[in-house]
C-alpha positions in Angstrom: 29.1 218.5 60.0 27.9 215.6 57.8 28.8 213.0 60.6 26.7 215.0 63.2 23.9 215.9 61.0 22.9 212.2 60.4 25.2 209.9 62.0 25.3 211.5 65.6 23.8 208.8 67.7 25.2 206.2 65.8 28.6 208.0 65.9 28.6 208.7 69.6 28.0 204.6 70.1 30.6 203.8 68.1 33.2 206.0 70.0 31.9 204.4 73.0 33.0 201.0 71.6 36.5 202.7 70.1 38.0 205.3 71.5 41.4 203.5 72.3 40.9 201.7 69.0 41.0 205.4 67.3 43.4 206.8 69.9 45.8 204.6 68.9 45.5 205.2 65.0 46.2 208.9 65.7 49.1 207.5 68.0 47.4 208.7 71.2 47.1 212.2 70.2 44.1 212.5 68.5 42.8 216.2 67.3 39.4 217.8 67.0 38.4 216.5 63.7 39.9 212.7 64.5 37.1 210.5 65.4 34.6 211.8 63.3 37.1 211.6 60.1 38.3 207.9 61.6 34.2 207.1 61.6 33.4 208.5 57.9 36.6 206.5 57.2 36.2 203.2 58.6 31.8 203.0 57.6 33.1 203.9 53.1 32.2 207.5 53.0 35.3 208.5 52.1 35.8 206.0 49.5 36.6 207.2 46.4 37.8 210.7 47.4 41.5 212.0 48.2 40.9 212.8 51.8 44.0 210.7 53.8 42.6 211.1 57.8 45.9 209.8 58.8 47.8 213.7 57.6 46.2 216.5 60.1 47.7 218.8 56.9 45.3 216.9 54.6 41.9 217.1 56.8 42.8 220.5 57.4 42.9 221.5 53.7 39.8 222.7 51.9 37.9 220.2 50.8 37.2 219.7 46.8 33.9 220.1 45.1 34.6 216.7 43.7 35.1 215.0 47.0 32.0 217.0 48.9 29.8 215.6 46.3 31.6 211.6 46.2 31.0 211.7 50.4 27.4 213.0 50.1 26.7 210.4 47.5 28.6 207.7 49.4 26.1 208.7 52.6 22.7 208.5 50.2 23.9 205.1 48.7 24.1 204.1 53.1 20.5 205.2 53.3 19.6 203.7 50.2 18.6 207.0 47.8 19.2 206.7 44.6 18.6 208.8 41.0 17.5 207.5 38.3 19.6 206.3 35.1 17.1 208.9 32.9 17.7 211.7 35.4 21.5 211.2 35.7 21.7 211.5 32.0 20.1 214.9 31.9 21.8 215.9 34.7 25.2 214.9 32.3 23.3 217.0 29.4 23.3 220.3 31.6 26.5 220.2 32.9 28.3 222.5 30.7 31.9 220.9 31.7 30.9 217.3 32.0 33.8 216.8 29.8 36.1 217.6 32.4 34.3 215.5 34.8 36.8 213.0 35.6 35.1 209.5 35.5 35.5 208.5 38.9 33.1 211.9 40.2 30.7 211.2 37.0 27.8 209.4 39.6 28.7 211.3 42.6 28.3 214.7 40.6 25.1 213.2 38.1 23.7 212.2 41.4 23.9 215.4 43.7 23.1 217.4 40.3 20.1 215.3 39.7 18.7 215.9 43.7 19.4 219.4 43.5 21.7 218.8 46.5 24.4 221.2 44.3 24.1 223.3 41.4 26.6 224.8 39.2 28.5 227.9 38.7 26.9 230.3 36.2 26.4 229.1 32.9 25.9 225.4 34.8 29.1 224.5 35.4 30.2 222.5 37.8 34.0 223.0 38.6 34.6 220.0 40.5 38.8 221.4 41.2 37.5 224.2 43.4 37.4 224.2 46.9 34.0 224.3 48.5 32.8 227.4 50.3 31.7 227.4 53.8 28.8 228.8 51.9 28.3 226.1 49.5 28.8 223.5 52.4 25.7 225.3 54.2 23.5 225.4 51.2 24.4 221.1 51.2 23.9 220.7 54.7 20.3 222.8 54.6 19.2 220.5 51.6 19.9 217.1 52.8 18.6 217.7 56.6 
């Protein structure tokens, strides 16, 4: 969704230019999900999460709160939006389980907090382990486009 919602031209030229480049990765049986996952791959927004596009098992599997929010920062830091140091803070001071933030998510999740791009359970936490909903993927979506 995120690939079409603001890479789609972009995306569509570069498949132009690699489709037997990304054929071949998949060992010339690419699926559904291939070229967009080899695209977010190969331009850094998956850096930092767990996502592996190389196991169809793996893409297939919901996706984590914690990685949602690391791809969605990774595509605002390629379009050059950025939070503030003072509103990350208090964005860390809401979060009732920002202990259990583990350090590698603590700017992804201060950041998407901080835009209002995701919220938290009730009682503000943020429960990074669960899978996000289809529901929670559409409230994302609708705030960033």
């Amino acid at each position: 969704m995120l690939a079409n919602a603001f890479f789609k031209a972009d995306k569509a030229d570069y498949e132009d230019n690699r489709w037997m480049e990304m054929d071949a990765y998949f060992g010339g049986n690419p699926q559904w999900w291939s070229y967009n996952a080899y695209y977010f791959n190969d331009k850094g927004f998956l850096d930092g999460t767990s996502v592996n596009i190389k196991s169809a098992a793996d893409v297939s599997k919901p996706i984590t709160r914690y990685d949602m929010v690391q791809i969605v920062t990774n595509i605002l830091d390629s379009k050059n939006i950025s939070v503030s140091s003072a509103d990350k803070a208090n964005a860390q001071r809401v979060i009732a389980d920002w202990s259990d933030v583990p350090v590698k998510y603590h700017n992804a999740v201060s950041t998407c907090f901080s835009l209002g791009i995701i919220s938290g359970y009730t009682g503000n936490r943020f429960v990074g382990t669960d899978s996000l909903t289809r529901a929670q993927a559409c409230v994302i979506l609708n705030t960033l486009v």
